[in-house]
LOFIMAR-275513 format. One record per residue: residue number from 1; residue in three letters; x, y, z of N, C-alpha, C, CB in turn. Coordinates in steps of 0.05 Angstrom, whole numbers, m for minus. Glycine has a CB too. Example, Ala and Ser with C-alpha at 12.3 -4.5 7.8 and 13.67 -1.06 7.14 Angstrom:
% LOFIMAR-275513
REC,1,ALA,264,m114,156,246,m90,156,264,m66,156,226,m89,181
REC,2,SER,257,m45,142,273,m21,143,258,1,157,282,m12,114
This chain:
% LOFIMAR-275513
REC,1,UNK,3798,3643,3458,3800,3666,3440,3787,3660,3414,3830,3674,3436
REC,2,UNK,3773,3683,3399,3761,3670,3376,3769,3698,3358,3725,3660,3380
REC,3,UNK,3788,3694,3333,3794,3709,3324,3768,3712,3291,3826,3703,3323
REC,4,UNK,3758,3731,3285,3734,3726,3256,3757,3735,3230,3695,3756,3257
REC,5,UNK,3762,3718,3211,3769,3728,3192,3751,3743,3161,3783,3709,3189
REC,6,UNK,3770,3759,3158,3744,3770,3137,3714,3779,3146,3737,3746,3117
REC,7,UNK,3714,3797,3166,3687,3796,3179,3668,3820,3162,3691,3803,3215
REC,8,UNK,3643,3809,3169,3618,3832,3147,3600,3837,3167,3598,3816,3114
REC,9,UNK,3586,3850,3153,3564,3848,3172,3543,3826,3180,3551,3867,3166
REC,10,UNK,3542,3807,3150,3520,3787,3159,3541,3762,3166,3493,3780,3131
REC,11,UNK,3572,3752,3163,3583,3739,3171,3608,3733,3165,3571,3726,3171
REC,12,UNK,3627,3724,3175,3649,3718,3174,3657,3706,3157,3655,3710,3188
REC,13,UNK,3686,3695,3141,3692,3681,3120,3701,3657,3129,3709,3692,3104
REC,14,UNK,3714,3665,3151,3723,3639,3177,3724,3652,3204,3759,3624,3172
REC,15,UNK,3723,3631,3226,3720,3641,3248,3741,3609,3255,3685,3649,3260
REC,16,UNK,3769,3633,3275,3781,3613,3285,3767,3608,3321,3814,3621,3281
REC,17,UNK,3764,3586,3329,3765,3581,3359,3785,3563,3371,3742,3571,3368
REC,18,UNK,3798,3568,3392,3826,3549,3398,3839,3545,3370,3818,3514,3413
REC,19,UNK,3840,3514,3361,3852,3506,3346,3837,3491,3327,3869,3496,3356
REC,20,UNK,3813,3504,3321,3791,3497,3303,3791,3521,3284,3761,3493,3319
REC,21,UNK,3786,3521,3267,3777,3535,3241,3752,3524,3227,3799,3533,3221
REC,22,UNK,3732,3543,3228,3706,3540,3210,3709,3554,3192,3679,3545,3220
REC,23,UNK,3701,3554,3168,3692,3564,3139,3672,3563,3132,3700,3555,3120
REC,24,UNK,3666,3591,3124,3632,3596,3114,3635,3584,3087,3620,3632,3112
REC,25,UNK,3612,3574,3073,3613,3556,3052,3620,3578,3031,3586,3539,3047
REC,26,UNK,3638,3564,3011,3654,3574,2990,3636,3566,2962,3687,3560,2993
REC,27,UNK,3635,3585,2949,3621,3587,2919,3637,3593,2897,3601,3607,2916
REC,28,UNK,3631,3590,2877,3658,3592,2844,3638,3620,2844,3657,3557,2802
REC,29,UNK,3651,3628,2814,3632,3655,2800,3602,3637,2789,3653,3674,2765
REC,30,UNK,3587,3664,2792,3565,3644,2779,3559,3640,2740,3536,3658,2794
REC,31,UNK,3551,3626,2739,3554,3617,2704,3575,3602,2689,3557,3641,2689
REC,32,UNK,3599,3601,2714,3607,3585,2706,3602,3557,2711,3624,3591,2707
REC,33,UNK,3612,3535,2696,3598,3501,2700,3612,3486,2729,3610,3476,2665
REC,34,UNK,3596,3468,2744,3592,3460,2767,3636,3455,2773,3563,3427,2765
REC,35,UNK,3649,3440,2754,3680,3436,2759,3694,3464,2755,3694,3412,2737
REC,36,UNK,3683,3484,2746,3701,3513,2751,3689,3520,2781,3694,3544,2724
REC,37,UNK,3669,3514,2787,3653,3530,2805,3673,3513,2833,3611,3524,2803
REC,38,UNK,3678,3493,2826,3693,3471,2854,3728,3483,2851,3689,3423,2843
REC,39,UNK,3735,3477,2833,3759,3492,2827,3757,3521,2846,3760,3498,2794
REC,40,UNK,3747,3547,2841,3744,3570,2851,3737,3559,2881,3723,3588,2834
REC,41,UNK,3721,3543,2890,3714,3552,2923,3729,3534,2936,3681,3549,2935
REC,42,UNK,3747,3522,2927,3769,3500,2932,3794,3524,2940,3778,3476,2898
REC,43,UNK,3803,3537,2909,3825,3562,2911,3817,3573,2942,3819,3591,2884
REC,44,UNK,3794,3579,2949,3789,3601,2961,3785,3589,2991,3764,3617,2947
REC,45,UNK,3786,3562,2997,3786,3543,3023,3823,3547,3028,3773,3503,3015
REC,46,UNK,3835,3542,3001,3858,3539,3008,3868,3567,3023,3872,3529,2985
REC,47,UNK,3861,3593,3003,3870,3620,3018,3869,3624,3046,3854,3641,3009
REC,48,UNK,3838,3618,3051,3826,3617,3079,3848,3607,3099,3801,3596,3081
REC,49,UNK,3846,3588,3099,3858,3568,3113,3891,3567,3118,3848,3545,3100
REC,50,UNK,3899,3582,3090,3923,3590,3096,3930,3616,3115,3934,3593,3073
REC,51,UNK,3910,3634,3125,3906,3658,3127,3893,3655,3158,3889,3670,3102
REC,52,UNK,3886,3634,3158,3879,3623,3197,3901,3602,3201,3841,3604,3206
REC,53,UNK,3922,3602,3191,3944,3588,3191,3946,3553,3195,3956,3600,3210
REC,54,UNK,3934,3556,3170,3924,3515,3171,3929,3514,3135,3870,3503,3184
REC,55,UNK,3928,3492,3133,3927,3473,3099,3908,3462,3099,3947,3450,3089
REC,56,UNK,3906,3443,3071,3875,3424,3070,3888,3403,3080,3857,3415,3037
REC,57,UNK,3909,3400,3085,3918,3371,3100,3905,3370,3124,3950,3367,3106
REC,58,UNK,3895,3395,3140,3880,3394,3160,3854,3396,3160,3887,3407,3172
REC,59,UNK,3837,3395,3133,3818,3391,3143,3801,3368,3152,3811,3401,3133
REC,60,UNK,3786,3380,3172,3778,3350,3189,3751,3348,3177,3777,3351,3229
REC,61,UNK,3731,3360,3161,3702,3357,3153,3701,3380,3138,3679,3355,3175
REC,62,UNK,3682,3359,3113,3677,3376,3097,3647,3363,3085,3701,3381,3078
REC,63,UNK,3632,3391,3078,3609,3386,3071,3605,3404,3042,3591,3392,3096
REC,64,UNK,3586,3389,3025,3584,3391,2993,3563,3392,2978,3594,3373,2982
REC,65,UNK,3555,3407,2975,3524,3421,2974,3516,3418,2939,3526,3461,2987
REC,66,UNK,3506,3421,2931,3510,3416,2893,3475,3425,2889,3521,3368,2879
REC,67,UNK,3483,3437,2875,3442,3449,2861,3431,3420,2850,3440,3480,2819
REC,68,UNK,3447,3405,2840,3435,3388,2813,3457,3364,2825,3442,3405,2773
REC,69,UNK,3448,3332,2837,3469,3313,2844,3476,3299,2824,3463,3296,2863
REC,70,UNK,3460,3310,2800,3472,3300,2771,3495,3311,2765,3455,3305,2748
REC,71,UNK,3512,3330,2778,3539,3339,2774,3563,3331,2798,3537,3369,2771
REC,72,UNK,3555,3306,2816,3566,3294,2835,3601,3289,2820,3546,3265,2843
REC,73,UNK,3592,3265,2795,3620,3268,2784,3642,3287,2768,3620,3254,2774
REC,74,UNK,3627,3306,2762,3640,3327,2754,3656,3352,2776,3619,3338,2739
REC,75,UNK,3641,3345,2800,3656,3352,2823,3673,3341,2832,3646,3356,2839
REC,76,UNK,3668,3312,2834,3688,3294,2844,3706,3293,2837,3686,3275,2846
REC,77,UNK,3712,3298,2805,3739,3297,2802,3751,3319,2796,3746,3280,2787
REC,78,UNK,3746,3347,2805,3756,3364,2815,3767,3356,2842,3740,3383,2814
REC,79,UNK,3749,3349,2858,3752,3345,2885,3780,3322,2891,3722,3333,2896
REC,80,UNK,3783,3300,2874,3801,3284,2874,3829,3290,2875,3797,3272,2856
REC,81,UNK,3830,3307,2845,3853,3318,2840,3868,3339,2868,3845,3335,2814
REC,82,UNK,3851,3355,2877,3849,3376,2893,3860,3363,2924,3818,3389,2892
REC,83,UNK,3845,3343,2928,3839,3334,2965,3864,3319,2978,3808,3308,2971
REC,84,UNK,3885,3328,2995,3907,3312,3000,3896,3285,3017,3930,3331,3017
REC,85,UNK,3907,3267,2994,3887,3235,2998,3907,3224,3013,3877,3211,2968
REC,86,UNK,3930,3243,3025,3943,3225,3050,3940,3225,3079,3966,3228,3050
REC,87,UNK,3915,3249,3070,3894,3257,3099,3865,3269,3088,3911,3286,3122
REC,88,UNK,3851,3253,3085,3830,3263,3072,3804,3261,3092,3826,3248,3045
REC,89,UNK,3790,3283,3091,3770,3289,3113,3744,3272,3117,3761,3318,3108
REC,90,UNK,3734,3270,3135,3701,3266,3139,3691,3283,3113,3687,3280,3173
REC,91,UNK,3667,3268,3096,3659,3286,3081,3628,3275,3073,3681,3290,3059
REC,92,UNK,3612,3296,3073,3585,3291,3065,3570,3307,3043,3571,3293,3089
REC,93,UNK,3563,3297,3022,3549,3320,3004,3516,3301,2998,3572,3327,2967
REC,94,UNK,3504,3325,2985,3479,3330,2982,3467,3344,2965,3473,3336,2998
REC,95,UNK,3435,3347,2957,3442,3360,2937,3412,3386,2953,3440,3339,2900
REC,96,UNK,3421,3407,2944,3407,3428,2958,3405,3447,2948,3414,3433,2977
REC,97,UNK,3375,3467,2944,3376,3490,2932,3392,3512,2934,3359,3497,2935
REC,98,UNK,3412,3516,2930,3434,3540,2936,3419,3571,2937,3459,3540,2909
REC,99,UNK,3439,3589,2945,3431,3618,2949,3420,3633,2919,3460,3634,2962
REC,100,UNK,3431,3629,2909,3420,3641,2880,3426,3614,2858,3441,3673,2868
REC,101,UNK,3407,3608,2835,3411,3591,2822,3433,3591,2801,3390,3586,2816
REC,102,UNK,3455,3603,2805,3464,3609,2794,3496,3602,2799,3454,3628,2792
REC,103,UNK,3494,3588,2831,3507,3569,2832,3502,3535,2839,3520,3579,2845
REC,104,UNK,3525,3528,2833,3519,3496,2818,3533,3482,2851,3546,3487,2777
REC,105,UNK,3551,3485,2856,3561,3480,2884,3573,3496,2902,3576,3463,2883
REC,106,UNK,3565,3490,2928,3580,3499,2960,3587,3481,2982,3561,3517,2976
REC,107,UNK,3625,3501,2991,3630,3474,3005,3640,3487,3028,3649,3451,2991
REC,108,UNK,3639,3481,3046,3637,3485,3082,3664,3467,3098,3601,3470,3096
REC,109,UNK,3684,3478,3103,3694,3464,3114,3703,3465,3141,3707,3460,3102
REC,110,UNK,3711,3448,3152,3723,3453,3187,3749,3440,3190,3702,3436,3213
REC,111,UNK,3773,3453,3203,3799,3449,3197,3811,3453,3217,3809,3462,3179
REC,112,UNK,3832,3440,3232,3857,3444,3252,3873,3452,3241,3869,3425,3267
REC,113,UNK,3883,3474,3270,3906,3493,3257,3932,3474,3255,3914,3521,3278
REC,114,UNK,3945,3477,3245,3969,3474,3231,3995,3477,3254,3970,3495,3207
């Protein structure tokens, strides 16, 4: 069974399968600086995920996208504070032209249900 949460026309916000949960990559507002921008698409992993009935304790991978990898630590320790480090995921970032320059980071995650 594959339930789409939040569905649009060009894509989903999450798509559950079995007991997998994918997340389409999450973005802050734009203009604001790279640690509000992680803060906001962090909030909005957590909603998700609460809403395909999982936590971040489950997530199993996560991927971390950043305009500029000169703001690696300014994410990170958003990310620190944020990431339950008594299960903390596969994780890979990079640094990559984003959808509009106007954001600083995007983050993609994949999660078991709960």
């Amino acid at each position: 069974m594959i339930t789409r949460i939040q569905p649009g026309a060009r894509m989903s916000e999450a798509v559950v399968h079995g007991d997998t949960i994918y997340l389409s990559g999450q973005v802050g507002e734009p203009g604001d600086d790279v640690a509000m921008q992680t803060r906001t698409a962090l909030a909005e992993i957590e909603t998700l995920l609460a809403e395909a009935g999982s936590d971040k304790s489950k997530i199993l991978m996560a991927q971390i996208w950043l305009a500029d990898i000169a703001d690696f630590e300014a994410m990170n320790s958003v990310w620190d504070a944020w990431v339950d480090t008594a299960n903390p995921p596969a994780r890979a970032t990079g640094e990559s032209r984003l959808a509009s320059p106007d954001y600083k980071v995007e983050i993609i995650v994949i999660a078991a249900k709960a």
